[in-house]
C-alpha positions as CSV (number, residue, x, y, z in Angstrom):
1,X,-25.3,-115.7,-201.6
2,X,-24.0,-112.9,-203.9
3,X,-20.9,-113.4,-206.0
4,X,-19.7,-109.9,-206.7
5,X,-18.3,-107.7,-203.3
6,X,-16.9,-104.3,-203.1
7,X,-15.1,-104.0,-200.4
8,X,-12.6,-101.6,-198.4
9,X,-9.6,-102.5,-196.1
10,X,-8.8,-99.7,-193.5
11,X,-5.0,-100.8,-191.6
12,X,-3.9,-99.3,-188.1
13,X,-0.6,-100.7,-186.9
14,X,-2.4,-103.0,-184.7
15,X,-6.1,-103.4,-186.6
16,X,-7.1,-105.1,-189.8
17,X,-10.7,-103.8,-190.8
18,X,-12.4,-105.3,-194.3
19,X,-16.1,-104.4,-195.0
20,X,-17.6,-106.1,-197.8
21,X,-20.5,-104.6,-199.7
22,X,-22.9,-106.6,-202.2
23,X,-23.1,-105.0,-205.8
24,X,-26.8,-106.2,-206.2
25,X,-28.1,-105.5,-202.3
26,X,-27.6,-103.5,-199.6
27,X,-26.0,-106.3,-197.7
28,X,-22.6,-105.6,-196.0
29,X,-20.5,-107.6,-193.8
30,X,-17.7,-106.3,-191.5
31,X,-14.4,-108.0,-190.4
32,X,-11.7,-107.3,-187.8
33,X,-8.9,-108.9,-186.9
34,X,-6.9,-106.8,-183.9
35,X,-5.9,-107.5,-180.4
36,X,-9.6,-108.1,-179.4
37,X,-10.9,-109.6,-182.4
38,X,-9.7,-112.2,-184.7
39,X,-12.3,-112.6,-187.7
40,X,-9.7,-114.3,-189.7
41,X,-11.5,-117.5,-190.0
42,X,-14.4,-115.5,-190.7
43,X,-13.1,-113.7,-193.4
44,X,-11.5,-117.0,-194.8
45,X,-15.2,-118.6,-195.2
46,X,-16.7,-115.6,-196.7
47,X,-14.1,-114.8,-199.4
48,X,-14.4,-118.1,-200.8
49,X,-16.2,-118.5,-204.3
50,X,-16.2,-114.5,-204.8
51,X,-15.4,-111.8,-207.0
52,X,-14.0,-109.2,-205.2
53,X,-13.9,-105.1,-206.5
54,X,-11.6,-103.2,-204.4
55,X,-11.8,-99.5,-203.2
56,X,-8.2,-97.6,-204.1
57,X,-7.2,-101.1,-205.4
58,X,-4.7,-99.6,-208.1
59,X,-2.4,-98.4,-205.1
60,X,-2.6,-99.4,-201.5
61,X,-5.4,-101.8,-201.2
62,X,-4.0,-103.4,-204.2
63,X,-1.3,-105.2,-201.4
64,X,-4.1,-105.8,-199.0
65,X,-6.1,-107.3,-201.7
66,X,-2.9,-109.8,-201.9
67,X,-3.2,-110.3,-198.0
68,X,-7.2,-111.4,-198.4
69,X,-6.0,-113.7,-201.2
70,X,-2.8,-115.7,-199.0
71,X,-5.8,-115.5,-196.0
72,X,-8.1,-117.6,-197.9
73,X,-5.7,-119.6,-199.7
74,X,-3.9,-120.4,-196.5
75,X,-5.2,-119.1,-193.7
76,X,-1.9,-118.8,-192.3
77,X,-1.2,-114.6,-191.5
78,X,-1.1,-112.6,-188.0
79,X,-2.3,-109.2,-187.2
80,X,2.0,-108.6,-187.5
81,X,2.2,-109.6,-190.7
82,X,-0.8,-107.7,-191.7
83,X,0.4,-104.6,-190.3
């Protein structure tokens, strides 16, 4: 599987959405954690082993791409403490 991702992080007060995109296919992956899905322990498995390029990472996505970090370290975070 590809190493290097772009991906985006779109937050709602109650939804968590991350798409991944591959740098060297079109290959793209979306995960949402909300009140009718939790693809936390999805995200957890595909995050490891990556290099991740963020989208608007120098300002707001910069704390989100904190959150993806403690949610594949620890896999410990809610949809609260997301939002």
């Amino acid at each position: 599987m590809n190493k290097l991702w772009i991906y985006d992080v779109e937050t709602m007060i109650n939804m968590f959405e991350v798409t991944f995109l591959s740098y060297d296919t079109d290959e793209y992956y979306t995960f949402i954690i909300d009140e009718n899905n939790n693809d936390r322990n999805k995200i957890i498995k595909f995050v490891k082993d990556k290099m991740l390029i963020g989208y608007n990472n120098k300002t707001f996505d910069k704390n989100t791409h904190y959150t993806l970090h403690v949610v594949s370290t620890y896999g410990c975070i809610t949809i609260i403490q997301i939002a």
